[in-house]
C-alpha positions as CSV (number, residue, x, y, z in Angstrom):
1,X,-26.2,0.3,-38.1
2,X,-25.5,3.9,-39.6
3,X,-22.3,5.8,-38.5
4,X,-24.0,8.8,-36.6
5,X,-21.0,11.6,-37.2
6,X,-20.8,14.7,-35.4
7,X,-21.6,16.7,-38.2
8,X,-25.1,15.1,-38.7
9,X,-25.8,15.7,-35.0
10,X,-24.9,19.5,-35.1
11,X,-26.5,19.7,-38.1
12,X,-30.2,18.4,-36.6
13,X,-29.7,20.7,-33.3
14,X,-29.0,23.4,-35.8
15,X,-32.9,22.4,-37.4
16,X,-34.5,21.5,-34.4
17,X,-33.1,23.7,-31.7
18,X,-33.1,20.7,-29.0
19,X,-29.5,19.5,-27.4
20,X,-26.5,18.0,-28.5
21,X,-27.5,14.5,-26.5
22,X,-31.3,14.5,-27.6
23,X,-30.0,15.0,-31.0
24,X,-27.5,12.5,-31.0
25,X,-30.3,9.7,-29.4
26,X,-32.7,10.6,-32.3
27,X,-30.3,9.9,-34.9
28,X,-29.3,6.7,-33.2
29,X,-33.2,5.7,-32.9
30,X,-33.9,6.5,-36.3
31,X,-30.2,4.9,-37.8
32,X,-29.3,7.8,-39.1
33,X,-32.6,9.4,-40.6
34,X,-32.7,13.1,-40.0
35,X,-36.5,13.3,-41.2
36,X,-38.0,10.9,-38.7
37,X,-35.2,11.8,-36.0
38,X,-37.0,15.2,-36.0
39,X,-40.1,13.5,-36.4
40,X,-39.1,12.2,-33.3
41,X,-38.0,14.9,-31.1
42,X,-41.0,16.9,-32.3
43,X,-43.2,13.8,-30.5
44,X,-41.0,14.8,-27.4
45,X,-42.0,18.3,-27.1
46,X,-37.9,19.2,-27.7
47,X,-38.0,20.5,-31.3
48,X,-39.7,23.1,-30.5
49,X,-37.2,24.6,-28.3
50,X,-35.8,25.9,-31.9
51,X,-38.7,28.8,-31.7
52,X,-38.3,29.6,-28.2
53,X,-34.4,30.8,-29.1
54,X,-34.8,34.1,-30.3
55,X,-36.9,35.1,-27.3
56,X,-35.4,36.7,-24.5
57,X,-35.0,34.8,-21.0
58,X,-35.1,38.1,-18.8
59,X,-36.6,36.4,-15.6
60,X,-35.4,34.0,-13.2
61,X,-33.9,33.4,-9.7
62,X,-30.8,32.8,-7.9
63,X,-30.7,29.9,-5.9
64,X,-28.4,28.6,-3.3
65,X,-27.1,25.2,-1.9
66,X,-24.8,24.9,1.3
67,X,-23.7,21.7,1.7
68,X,-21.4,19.8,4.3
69,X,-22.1,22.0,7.1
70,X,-21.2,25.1,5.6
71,X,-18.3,23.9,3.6
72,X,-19.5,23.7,-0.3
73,X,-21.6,26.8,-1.5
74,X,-23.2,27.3,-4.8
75,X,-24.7,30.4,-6.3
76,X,-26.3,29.8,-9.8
77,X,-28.9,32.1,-11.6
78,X,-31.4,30.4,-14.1
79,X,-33.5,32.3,-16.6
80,X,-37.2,32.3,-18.0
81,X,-39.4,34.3,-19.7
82,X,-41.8,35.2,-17.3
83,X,-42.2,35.8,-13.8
84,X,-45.0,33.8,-13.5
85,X,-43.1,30.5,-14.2
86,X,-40.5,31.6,-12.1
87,X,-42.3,31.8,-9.0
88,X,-43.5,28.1,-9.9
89,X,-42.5,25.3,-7.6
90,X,-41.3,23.4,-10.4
91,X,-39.0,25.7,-11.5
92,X,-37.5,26.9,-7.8
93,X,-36.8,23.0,-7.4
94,X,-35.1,22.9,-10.6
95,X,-32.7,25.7,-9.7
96,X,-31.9,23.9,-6.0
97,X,-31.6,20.7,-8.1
98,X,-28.8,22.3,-10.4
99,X,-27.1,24.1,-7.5
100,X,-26.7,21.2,-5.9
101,X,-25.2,19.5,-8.5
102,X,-23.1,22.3,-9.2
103,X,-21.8,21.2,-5.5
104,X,-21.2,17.4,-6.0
105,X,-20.6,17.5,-9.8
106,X,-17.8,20.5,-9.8
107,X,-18.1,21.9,-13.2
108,X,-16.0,24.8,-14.6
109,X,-18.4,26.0,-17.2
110,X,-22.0,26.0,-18.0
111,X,-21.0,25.3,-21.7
112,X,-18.7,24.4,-24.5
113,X,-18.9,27.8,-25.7
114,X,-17.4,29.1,-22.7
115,X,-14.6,26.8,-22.9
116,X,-11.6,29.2,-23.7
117,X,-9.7,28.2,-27.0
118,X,-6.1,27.7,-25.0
119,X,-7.8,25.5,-22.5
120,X,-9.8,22.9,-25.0
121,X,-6.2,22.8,-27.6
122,X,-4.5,21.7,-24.5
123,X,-6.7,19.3,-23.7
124,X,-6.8,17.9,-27.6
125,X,-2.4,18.1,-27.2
126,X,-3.0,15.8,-24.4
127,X,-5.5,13.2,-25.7
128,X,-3.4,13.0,-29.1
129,X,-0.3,12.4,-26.6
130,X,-2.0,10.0,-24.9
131,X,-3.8,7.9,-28.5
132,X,-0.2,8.4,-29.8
133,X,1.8,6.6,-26.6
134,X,-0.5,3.8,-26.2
135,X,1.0,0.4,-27.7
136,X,-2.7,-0.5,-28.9
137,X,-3.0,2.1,-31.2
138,X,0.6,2.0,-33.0
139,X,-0.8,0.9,-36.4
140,X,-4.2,2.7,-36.4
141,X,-4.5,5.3,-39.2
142,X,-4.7,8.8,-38.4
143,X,-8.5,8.9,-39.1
144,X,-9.1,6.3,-36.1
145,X,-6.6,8.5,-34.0
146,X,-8.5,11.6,-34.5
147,X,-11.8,9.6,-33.5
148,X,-10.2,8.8,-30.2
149,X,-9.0,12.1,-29.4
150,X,-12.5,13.4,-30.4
151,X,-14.1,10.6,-27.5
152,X,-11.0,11.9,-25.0
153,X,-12.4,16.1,-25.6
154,X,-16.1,14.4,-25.0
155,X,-15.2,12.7,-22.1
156,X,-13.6,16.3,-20.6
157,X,-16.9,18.2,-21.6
158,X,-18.7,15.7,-19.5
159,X,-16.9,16.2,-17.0
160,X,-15.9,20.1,-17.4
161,X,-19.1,21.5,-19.0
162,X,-22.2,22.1,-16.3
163,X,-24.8,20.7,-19.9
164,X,-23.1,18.0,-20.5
165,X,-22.8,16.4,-17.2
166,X,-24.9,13.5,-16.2
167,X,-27.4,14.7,-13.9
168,X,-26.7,13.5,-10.4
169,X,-30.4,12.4,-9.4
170,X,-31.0,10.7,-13.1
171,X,-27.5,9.8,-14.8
172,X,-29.4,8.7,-17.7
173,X,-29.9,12.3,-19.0
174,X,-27.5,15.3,-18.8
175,X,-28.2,18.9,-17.0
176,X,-29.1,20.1,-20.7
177,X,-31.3,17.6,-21.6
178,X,-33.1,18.4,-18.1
179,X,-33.0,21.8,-18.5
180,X,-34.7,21.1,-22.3
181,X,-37.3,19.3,-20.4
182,X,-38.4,21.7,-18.2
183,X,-38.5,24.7,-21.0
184,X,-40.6,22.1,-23.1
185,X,-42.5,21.5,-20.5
186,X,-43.5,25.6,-19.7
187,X,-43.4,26.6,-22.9
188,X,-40.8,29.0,-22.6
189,X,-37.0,29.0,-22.8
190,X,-34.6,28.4,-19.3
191,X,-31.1,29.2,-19.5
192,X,-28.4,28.6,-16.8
193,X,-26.8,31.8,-17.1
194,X,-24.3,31.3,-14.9
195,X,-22.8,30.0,-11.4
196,X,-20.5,30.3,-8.9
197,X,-18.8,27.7,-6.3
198,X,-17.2,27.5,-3.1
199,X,-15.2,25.7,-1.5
200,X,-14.0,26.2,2.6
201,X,-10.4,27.4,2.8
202,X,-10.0,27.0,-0.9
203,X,-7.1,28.6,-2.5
204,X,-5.4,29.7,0.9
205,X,-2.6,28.1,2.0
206,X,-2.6,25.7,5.1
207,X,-0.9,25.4,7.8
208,X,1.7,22.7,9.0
209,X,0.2,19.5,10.9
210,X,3.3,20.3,13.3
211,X,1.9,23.2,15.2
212,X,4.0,22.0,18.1
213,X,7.0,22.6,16.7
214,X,6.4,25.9,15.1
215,X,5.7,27.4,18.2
216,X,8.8,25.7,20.0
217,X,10.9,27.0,17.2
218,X,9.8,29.9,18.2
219,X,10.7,29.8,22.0
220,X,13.8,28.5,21.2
C-alpha cells in the first residue's frame, strides 16, 4: 500500500478544492493515484467545491442552541450565497446541527488557519517532549519522531479545530466534510464564519462549599 504523505494530500485539496479528510480518503482509495483520486471526488460532487471558492458567501444565518437548561449556549453564523438556500430547511437544520455540536464538542476554532502560531509551536514542544520521554521510542530515528509528533498536532486539531472534529451525529465524517456535503449538494459554497460559546458561571470565581462558616466568621 502507497505511503499517502501530507504533502500529496495538500497538494490534491489545492487541485480539487474539497477537504483535507476527503482528500486524504481518495488517495487512500486510489493507493496513492492523484488522477483517479480526483476522478473520484469529482463522482462525489466534492471537486467541484474548487469553483465555488472565489465566489462570495455573503448570506446566511445565526443560529442558536441552549442546552442543559440554560447552561451551555452557542451562537454560530454560517454563510451561503444566496438567500434563497438560506431560508431552506436543510440548511437551518444544518446550522442547529453545528451549534449544537459546538455545545457538546467544545471547539476553540473553526480552523487550522486560525490556530495562532504560539499556540500550535507549543503544542509541537509538547508532543516532541512527550515522543522524546517515552522508553518505546529511545532508538527511533528522528524521521519516525517527527511522524509521531505530526499524529500528536493531528490529534489536537481534532479535537481543537471546529472542521476537523468528528461530527457528533455521524463520527465517521468530520464538520468539514459535512459542511462540503451540503455546499455540493446546493451548489453553492457554506462557510462557518464563526462561533461563540457559553458556559453558566464560566470564568467567575466560586464561592466556598462552607457558606456556614463564612457567615459565622463573620459574627464572630
Amino acid at each position: 500500500m502507497a505511503e499517502i504523505t501530507a504533502a500529496a494530500v495538500k497538494q490534491l485539496r489545492e487541485k480539487t478544492g474539497a477537504g483535507m479528510m476527503e482528500c486524504k480518503k481518495a488517495l487512500v482509495e486510489t493507493e496513492g493515484n492523484e488522477e483517479k483520486a480526483i476522478e473520484l471526488l469529482r463522482k462525489a460532487g466534492l471537486a467541484s467545491a474548487k469553483k465555488r471558492e472565489g465566489r462570495i458567501a455573503a448570506e446566511g444565518i445565526v443560529g442558536s442552541y441552549i442546552h442543559m437548561g440554560g447552561k451551555v449556549g452557542v451562537l454560530v453564523e454560517l454563510n451561503c450565497e444566496t438567500d434563497f438556500v438560506a431560508r431552506g430547511d436543510e440548511f437551518q437544520q444544518l446550522v442547529k446541527d453545528i451549534a449544537m455540536h459546538v455545545a457538546a464538542a467544545e471547539p476553540r476554532y473553526v480552523s487550522r488557519e486560525e490556530v495562532p502560531a504560539s499556540v500550535l509551536e507549543k503544542e509541537r514542544e509538547i508532543a516532541m517532549a512527550q515522543a522524546k520521554n517515552d522508553p518505546k521510542n529511545a532508538n527511533k530515528p528522528d524521521q519516525v519522531i517527527e511522524k509521531i509528533v505530526e499524529g500528536r498536532l493531528a490529534k489536537f486539531y481534532e479535537e481543537a479545530v471546529l472542521v476537523d472534529q468528528p461530527f457528533i451525529k455521524d463520527s465517521a465524517k468530520t464538520v468539514g466534510e459535512l459542511v462540503t456535503e451540503k455546499g455540493a449538494k446546493t451548489g453553492e459554497r457554506i462557510a462557518i464564519r464563526r462561533f461563540t460559546r457559553y458556559k453558566m458561571g464560566e470564568g467567575l470565581d466560586r464561592r466556598g462549599d462552607d457558606f456556614g462558616g463564612e457567615v459565622a466568621s463573620l459574627l464572630s
